[in-house]
C-alpha positions as CSV (number, residue, x, y, z in Angstrom):
1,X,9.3,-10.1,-8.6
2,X,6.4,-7.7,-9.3
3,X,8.1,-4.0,-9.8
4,X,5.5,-2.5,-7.6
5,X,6.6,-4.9,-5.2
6,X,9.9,-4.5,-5.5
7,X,9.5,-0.7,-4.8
8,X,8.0,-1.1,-2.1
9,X,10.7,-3.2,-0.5
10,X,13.3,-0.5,-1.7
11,X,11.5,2.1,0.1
12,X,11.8,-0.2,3.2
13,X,15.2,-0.8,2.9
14,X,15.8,2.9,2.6
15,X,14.1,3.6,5.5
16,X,15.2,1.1,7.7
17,X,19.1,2.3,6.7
18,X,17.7,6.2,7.7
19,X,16.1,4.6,11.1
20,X,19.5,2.6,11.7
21,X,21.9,5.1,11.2
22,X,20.1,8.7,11.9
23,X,18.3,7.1,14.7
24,X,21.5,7.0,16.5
25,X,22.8,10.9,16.2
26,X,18.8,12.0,16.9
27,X,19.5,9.8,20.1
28,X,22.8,11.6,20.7
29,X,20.6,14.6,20.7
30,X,17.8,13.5,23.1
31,X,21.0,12.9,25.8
32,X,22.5,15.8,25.0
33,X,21.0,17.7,28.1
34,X,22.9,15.2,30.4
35,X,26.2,16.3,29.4
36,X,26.9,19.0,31.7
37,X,31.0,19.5,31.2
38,X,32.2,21.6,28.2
39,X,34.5,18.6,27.3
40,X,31.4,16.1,27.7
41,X,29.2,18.0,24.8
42,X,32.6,18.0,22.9
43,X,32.4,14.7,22.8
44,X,28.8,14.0,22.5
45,X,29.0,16.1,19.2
46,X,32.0,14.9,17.8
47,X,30.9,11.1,18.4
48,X,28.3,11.7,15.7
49,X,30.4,14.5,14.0
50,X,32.0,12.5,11.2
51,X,28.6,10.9,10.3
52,X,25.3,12.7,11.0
53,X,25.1,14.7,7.3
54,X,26.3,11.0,5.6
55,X,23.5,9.6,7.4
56,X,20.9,12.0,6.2
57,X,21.4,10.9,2.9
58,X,19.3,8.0,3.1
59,X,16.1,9.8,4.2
60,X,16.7,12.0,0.4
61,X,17.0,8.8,-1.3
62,X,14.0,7.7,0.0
63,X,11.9,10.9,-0.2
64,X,13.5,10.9,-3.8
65,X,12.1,7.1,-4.4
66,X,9.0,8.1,-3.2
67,X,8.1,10.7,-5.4
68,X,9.7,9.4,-8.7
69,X,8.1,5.6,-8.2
70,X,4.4,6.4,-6.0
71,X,4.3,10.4,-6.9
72,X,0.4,10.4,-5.8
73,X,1.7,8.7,-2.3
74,X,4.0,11.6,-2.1
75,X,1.3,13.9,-3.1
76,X,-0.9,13.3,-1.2
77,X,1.7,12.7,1.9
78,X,3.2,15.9,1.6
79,X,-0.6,17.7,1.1
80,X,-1.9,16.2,4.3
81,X,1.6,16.4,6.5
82,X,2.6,19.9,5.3
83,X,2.6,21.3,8.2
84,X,4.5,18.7,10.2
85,X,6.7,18.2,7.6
86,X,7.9,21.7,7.6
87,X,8.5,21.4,10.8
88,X,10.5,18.3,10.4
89,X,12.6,20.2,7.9
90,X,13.1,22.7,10.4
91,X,14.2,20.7,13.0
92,X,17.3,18.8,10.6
93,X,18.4,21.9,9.9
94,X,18.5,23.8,13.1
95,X,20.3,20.6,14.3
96,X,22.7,21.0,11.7
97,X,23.0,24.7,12.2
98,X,23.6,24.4,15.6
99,X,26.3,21.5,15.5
100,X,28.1,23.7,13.3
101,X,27.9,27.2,14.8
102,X,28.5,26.1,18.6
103,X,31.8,26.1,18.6
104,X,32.0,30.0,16.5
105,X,32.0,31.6,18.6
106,X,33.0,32.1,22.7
107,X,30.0,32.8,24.6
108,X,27.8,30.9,26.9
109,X,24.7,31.9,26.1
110,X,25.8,31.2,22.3
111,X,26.7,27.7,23.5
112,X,23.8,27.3,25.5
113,X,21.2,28.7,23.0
114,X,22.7,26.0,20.1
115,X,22.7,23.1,22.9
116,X,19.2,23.9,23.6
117,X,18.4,24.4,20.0
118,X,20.2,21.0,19.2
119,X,18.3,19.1,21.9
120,X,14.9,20.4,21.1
121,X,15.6,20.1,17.1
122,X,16.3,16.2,18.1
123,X,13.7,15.2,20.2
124,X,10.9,17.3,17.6
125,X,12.2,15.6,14.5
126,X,11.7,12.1,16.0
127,X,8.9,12.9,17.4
128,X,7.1,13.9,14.3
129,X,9.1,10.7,12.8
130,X,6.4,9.1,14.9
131,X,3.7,11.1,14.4
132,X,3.9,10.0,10.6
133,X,4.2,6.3,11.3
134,X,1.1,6.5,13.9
135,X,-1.3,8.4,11.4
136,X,-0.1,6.1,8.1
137,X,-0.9,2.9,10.6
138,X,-4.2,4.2,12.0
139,X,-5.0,6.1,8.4
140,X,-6.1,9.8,7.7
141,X,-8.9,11.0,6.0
142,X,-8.0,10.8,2.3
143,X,-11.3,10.7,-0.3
144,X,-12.0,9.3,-3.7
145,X,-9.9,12.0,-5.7
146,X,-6.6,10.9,-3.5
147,X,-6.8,14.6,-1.9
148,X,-6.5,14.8,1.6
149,X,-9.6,16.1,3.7
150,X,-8.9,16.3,6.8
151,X,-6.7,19.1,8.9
152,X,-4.0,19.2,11.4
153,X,-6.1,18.4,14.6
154,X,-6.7,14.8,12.6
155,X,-2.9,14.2,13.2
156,X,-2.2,15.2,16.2
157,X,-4.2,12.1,17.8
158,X,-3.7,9.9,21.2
159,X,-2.6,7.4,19.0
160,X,-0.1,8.9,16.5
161,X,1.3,10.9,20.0
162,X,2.1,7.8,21.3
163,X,4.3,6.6,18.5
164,X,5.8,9.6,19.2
165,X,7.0,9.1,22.1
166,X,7.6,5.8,21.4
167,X,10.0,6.7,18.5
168,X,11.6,9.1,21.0
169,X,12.6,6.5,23.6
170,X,13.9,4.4,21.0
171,X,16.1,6.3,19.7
172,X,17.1,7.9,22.8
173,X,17.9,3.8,23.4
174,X,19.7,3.5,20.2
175,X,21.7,6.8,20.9
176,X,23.0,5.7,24.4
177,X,24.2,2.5,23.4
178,X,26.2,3.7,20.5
179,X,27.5,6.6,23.5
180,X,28.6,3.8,25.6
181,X,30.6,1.9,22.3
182,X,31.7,5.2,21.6
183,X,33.4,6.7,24.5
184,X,35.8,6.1,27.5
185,X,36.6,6.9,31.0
186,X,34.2,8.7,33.5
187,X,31.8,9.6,31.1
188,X,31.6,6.5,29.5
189,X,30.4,4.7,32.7
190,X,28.0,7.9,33.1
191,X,26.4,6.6,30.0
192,X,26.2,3.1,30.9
193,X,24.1,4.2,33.9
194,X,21.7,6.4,31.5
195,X,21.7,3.2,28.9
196,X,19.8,1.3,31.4
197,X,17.0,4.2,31.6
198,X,16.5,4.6,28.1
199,X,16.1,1.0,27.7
200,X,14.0,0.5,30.6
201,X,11.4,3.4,29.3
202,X,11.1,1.9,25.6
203,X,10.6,-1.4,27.1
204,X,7.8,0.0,28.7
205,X,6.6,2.3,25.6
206,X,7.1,-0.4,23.1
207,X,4.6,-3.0,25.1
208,X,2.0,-0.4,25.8
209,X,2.3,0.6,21.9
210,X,2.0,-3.0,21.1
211,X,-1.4,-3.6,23.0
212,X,-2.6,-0.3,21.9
213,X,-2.1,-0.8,18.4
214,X,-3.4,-4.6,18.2
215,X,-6.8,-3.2,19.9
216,X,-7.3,-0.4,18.3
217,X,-6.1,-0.8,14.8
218,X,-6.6,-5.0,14.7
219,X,-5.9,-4.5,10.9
220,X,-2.9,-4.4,11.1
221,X,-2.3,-8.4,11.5
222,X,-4.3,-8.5,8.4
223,X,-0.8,-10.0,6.0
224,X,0.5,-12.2,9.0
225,X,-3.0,-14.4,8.8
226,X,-2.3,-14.6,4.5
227,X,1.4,-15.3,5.4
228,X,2.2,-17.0,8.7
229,X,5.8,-16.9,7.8
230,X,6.0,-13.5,8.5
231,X,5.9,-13.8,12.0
232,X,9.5,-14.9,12.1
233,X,9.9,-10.6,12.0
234,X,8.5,-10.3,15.4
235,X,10.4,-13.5,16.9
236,X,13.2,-11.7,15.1
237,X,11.5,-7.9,17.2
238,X,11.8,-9.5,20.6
239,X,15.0,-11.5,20.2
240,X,16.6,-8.6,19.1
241,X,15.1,-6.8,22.1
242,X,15.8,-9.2,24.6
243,X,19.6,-9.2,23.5
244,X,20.3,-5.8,24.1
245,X,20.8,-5.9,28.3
246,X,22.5,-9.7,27.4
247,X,25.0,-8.0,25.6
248,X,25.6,-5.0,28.2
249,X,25.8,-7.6,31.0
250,X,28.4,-9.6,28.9
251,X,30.7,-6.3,28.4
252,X,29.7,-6.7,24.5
253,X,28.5,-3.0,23.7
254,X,29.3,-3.6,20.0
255,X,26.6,-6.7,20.1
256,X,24.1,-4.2,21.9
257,X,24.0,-1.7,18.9
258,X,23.8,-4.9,16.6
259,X,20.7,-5.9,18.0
260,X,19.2,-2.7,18.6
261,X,20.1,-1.7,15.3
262,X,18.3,-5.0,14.6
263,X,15.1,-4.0,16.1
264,X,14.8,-0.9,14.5
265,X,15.2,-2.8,11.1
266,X,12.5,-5.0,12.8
267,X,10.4,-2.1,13.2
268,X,10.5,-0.9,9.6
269,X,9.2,-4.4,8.4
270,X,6.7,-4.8,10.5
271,X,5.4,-1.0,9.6
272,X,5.8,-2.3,5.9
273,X,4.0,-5.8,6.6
274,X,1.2,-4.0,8.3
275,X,0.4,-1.0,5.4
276,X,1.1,-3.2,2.4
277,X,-0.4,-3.3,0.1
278,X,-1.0,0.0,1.1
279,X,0.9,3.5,1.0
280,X,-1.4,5.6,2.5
281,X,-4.6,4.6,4.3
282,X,-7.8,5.9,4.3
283,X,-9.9,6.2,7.1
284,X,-12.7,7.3,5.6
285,X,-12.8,4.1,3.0
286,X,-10.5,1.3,2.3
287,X,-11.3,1.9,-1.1
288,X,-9.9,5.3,-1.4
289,X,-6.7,3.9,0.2
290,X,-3.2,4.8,-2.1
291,X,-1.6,1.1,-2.6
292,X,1.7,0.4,-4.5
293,X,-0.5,-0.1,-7.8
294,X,-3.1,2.5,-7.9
295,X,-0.4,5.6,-6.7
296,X,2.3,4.5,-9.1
297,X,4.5,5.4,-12.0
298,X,4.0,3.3,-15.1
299,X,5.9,0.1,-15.4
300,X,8.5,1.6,-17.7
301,X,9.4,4.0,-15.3
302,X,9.8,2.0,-12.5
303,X,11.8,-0.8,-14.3
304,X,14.1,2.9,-15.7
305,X,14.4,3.2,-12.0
306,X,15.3,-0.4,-11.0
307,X,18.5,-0.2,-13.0
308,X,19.1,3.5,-11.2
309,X,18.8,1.8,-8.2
310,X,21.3,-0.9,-9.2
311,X,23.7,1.5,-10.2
312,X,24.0,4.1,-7.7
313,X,23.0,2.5,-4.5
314,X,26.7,0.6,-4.5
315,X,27.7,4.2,-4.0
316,X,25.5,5.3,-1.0
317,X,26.9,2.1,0.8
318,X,30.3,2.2,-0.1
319,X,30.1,5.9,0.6
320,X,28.5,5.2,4.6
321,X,31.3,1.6,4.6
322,X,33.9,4.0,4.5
323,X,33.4,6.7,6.6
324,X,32.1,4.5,9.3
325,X,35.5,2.8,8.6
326,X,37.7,5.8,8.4
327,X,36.7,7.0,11.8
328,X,35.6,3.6,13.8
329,X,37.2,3.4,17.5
330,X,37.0,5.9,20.7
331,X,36.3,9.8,20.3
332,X,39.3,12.2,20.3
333,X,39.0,15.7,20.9
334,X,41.4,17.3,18.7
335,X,42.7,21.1,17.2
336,X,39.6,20.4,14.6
337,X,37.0,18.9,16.6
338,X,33.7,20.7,17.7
């Protein structure tokens, strides 16, 4: 397989493992409002507790990969997003922050300033998820010397806003259904009632983002018409879909988060099918776009960074195997518990 091609899956499969398993705890987050009890943000804390730092690791390695195998991708990505991606950074850690410091200390307004603060940090750093994916689909305006010429006005368009929101109501989606595996007894049904609103408001984003993007960006179909195989991802998209309220009618919450863990994986490849060759696209000249070959490293150090990969990726997965493992079944509150 070509390297640069090989990279380019590797970043997918990086980001599709952040999507999966952060999309989940940034769901948690988006809820978190409708837990009103003390003991029902205990538990919608410590249901992600043991796992939302773990998960975060993923979206390192593949801000890591990024810059080490496509550094003028990540250049010019981090040049044109600055802004937003500040932002982003300070939305994961006031999520982490306030996790952590809610339970310090006795107060009510402490609690409710950190459960505010929690909420808001969630639903920002998925929404700016999205604004990324809408701008890299629709492209920004990069020119000839890979610099990025536009300003932050360019970003914040109808289309990038409406991923947005679309990558908000997934993963507030993905977040109830892993709730509803999650917990037991009164709250648990309360979830299974919110489950069925999340789902039925990404149905509805996810076909209005679909006829959106295919009229407005028809480019994007470009690889499916060279390779007609690929359309087994978005049989695999709606399948996926489609199984989700099967499962929940069938009592099988476990096979819910499968398949909508499924089509967020589904998501990611379809994002990759549509950009590739490219990184970055430019929508000033499909010339000046950044592909996999002309923002690389040299061969040698990609190839350095193929055996890496090999090497310390077994970790990352047996690392995430484990705790997911360790502390699988129903959430406890206990002396150490949030």
């Amino acid at each position: 397989m070509d390297i640069h091609i090989f990279w380019f899956i590797m970043l997918g499969i990086l980001l599709a493992g952040y999507a999966v398993l952060d999309g989940f705890d940034l769901g948690v987050g988006i809820l978190y409002p409708l837990a009103k009890t003390e003991e029902e943000k205990r538990l919608f804390l410590n249901s992600i507790g043991p796992f939302w730092d773990g998960n975060e690791v993923w979206l390192v390695t593949f801000g890591g990969a990024l810059f080490a195998a496509f550094p003028d991708a990540y250049a010019t990505a981090f040049s044109g997003f600055y802004t937003p991606f500040m932002l982003l950074l300070w939305a994961l850690i006031f999520r982490a922050v306030s996790i952590e410091f809610r339970s310090k200390y006795h107060s009510n307004i402490w609690k409710n300033t950190w459960d505010w603060s929690f909420c808001f940090a969630s639903i920002l750093a998925t929404f700016l998820f999205g604004i990324a994916v809408g701008n890299c689909l629709k492209g920004i305006p990069v020119g000839e010397d890979k610099e990025f010429s536009g300003v932050l006005a360019d970003l914040l368009n109808p289309y990038a806003i409406t991923i947005g929101i679309l990558a908000v109501s997934t993963f507030a989606m993905h977040g109830s259904i892993f709730l509803y595996l999650k917990l037991e007894g009164e709250i648990k049904e309360k979830v299974y009632k919110w489950l069925w609103h999340t789902f039925g408001c990404f149905v509805v984003c996810y076909i209005f983002c679909t006829i959106y993007t295919l009229v407005s960006i028809p480019h994007v179909i470009h690889n499916f018409e060279e390779y007609p195989w690929l359309w087994f991802i978005v049989v695999l998209n709606v399948l996926a879909i489609g199984n989700i309220p099967r499962a929940l009618f069938l009592g099988k919450p476990g096979y819910a988060f499968l398949s909508s863990s499924a089509t967020l994986i589904a998501f990611t490849a379809l994002f990759g099918v549509a950009l590739f060759p490219n990184l970055i696209t430019s929508s000033l000249s499909p010339e000046y776009s950044l592909s996999i070959y002309n923002a690389s490293s040299s061969e040698k150090t990609l190839n350095l960074m193929k055996i890496i990969a090999f090497l310390g990726m077994p970790f990352v997965i047996t690392y995430t195997l484990i705790i997911y493992w360790v502390f699988r079944g129903k959430v406890k509150l206990g002396k150490f518990s949030y």
